[in-house]
N, C-alpha and C positions, 0 to 999 in steps of 0.2 A: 504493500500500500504506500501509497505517496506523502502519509502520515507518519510514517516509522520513523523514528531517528537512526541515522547510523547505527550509533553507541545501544541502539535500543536492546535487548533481550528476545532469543529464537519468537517467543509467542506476544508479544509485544499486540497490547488492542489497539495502539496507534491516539494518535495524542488528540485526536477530535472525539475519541471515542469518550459514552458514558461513565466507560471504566477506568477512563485514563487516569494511574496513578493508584490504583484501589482495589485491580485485579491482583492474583497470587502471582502473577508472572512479572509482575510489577517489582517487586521484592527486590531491593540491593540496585537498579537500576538507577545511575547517577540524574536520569530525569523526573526520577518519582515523584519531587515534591513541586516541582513545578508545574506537572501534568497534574497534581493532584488539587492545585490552587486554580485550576483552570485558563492560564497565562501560555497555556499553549496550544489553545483552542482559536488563538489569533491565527489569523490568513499568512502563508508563508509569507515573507517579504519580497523572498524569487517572485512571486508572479508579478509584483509591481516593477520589478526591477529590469525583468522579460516583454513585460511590455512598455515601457521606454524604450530597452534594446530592438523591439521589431518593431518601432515604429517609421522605421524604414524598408520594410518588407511589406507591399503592396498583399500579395497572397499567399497564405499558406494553407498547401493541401498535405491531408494525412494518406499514406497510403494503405490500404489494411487487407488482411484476410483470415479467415475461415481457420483453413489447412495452412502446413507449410508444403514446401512445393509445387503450388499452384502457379508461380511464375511472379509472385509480387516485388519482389526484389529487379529480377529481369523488367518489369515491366516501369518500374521505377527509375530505372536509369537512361530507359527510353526513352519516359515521358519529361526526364532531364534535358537528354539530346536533345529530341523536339522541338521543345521551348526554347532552348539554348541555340538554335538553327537560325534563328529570327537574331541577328548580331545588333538588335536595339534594344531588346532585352537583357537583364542581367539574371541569372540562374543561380540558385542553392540545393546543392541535395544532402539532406543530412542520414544517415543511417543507424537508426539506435538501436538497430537489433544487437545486443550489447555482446550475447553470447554465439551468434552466427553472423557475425557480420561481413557479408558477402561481397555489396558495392564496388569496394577496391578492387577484387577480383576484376570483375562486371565492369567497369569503368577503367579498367588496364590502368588499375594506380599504382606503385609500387614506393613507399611515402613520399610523392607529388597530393598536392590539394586540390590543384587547379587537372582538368581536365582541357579548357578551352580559357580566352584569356574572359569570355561573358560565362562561364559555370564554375563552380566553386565545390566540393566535395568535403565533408567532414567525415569522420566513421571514424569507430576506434580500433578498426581494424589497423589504423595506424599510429597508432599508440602502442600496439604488440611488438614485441621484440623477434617474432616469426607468426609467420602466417596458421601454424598449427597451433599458436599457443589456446590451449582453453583458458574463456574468462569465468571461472567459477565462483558469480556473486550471489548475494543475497537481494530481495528486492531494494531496502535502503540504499544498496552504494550506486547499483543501478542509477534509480533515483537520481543521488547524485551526480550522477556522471550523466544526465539528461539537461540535468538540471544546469551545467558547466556549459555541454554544448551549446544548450540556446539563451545563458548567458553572457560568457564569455568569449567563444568565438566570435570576435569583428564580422559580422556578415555582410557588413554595409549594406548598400541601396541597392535591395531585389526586388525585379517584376516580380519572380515566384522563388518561394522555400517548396521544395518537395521532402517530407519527410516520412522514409520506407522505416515500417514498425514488424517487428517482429509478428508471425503468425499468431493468431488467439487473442485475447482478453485480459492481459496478465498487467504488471506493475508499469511497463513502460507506456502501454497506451495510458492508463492511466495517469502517470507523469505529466506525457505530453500533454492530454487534454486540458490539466490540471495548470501547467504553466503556460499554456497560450491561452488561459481561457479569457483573458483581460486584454490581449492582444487581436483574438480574434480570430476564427479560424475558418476558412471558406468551406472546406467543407472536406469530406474523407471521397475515395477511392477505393470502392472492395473489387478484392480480385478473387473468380469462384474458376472450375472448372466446372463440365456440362454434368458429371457424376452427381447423383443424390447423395453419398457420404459426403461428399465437397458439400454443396447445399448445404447440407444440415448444421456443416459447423458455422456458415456465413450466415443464417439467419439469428446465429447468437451474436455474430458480429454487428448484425443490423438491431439487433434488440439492445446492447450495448450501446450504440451511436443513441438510440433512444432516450437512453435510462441519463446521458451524459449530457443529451442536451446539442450532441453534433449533429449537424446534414450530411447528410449521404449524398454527394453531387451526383452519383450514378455506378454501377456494377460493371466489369468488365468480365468477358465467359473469355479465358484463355483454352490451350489445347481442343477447339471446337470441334476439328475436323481438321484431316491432312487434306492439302489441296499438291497432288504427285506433281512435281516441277517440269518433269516431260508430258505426259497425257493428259495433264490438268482436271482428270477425275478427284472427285471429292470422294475420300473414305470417313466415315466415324468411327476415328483408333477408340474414343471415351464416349458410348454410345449417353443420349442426354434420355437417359429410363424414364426419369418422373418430368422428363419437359425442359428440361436445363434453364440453364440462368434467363430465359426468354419468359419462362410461364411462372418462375419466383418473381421475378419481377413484377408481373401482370397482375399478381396474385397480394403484392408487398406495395403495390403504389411509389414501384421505382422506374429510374431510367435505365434502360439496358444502354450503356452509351457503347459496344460493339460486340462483337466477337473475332478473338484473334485465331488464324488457324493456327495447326500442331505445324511448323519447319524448324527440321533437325538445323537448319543454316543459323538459326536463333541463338540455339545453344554452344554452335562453334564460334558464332560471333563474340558469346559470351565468357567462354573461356578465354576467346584468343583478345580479351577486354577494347574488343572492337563497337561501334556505333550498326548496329542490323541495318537500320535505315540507310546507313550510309553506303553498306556492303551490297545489300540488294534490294534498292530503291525501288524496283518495278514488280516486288513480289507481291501475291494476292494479301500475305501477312504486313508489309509495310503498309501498304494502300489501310490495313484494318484503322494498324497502328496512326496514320495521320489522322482517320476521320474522329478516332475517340479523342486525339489529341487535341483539335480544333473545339468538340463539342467540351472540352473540359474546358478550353480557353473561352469561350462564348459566357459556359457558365460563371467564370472569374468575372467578366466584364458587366454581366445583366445582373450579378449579384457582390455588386463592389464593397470590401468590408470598409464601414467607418475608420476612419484614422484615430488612433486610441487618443482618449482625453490624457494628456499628461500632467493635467492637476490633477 
């Protein structure tokens, strides 16, 4: 929870809690008595601090999923590209997947920050002293270390922050939500594939967006259907059982904003931390990829966030 302290204790009720201070797991904890006077039930000071610091960041979208594997990371550094293709625009991609953090891979970084001299990359994949290192934290350091990104990183003056979040419901989206909620946040990007086990874990996704208060700008169905590069026959490698992400939608009062097909050139592009779009600009999957791009741009511009009050 985005409530723990560091220093806090394994079972920690988090310091807005009723219990704060009062529970058995409270016991010996050096914030006991302050959580217990109720003095830490005040609003973190990061969020005001976070929103001063974006108040040079026109839009920021969250990206989220369901699963992992669904392609949210890959589709996050495209929707980087993209945006970053237009050289009048200035681009952020930040990556707080804290303990998979893939971007750099994907984005061919090897501790470089800058991908383009208009896109900007953070991740703490570059912060690791190898790329294998496991980060084995707790949600508080997490936290923490979300909390540093989108304060202290200089991100200067962005058209867009894209910020790629780890699969699921867990401590970081919570962060995030948590520290731009004063800043301001256009709205999230779920990535499903056409499978009903995929589905099922994206409508917790979408019930989450709820429960917090975000918009869901629209859902993307990645691995749709292979479209074969010679014959140009469509197959369904992930047949869509219960209706894929077209009929959740219909059914959820959302925008399907595309479907990307399944090309294996995707993921070479990805290892080889190359730009797809740029590699095979006339593929049925780039063409997806530009129109959900534009429809996410569209939505940035007809739903402009206010500029944060800084009194």
């Amino acid at each position: 929870m985005a409530d723990v302290p560091t220093d806090a204790p394994e079972h920690c009720p988090g310091t807005t809690s009723e219990q704060a201070g009062k529970s058995s797991a409270c016991q010996g904890c050096p914030n006991q008595t302050i959580c217990a006077s109720g003095a830490a039930k005040a609003p973190d000071p990061a969020i005001e601090e976070i929103k001063l610091k974006m108040a040079t960041v026109k839009h920021k979208i969250l990206v989220l999923s369901g699963k992992g594997g669904v392609g949210k990371s890959t589709f996050s550094a495209h929707l980087a590209h993209a945006l970053a293709s237009d050289d009048s625009k200035e681009v952020g991609l930040l990556d707080i997947d804290i303990c998979g953090p893939s971007v750099p891979k994907i984005m061919g970084l090897e501790g470089e920050q800058y991908v383009e001299d208009n896109l900007a990359v953070m991740s703490i994949g570059f912060l690791l002293g190898s790329p294998d290192d496991a980060v084995i934290w707790r949600g508080p350091k997490k936290n923490g270390m979300i909390k540093q990104f989108l304060r202290d990183v200089d991100w200067g003056e962005l058209d867009y922050l894209i910020v790629d979040t780890p699969p699921g419901t867990s401590d970081e989206h919570l962060s995030a939500v948590q520290y731009l909620s004063g800043a301001g946040i256009d709205g999230a990007v779920i990535i499903t594939t056409p499978q009903e086990v995929s589905l099922q874990d994206v409508r917790k996704e979408i019930r989450f967006c709820q429960k917090v208060q975000l918009p869901v700008i629209g859902v993307v169905e990645n691995m749709s259907a292979f479209v074969c590069p010679k014959c140009k026959n469509t197959s369904q490698i992930f047949p869509p059982t219960t209706g894929g992400a077209q009929r959740m939608c219909e059914e959820l009062g959302l925008t399907l904003l595309g479907k990307v097909p399944l090309d294996p050139r995707i993921g070479r592009s990805c290892d080889e931390g190359k730009s797809f779009l740029n590699e095979v600009p006339d593929s049925p999957a780039a063409a997806a990829y530009q129109t959900i791009v534009q429809s996410i741009k569209d939505y940035c511009s007809s739903n402009a966030t206010p500029a944060p009050n800084s009194h």
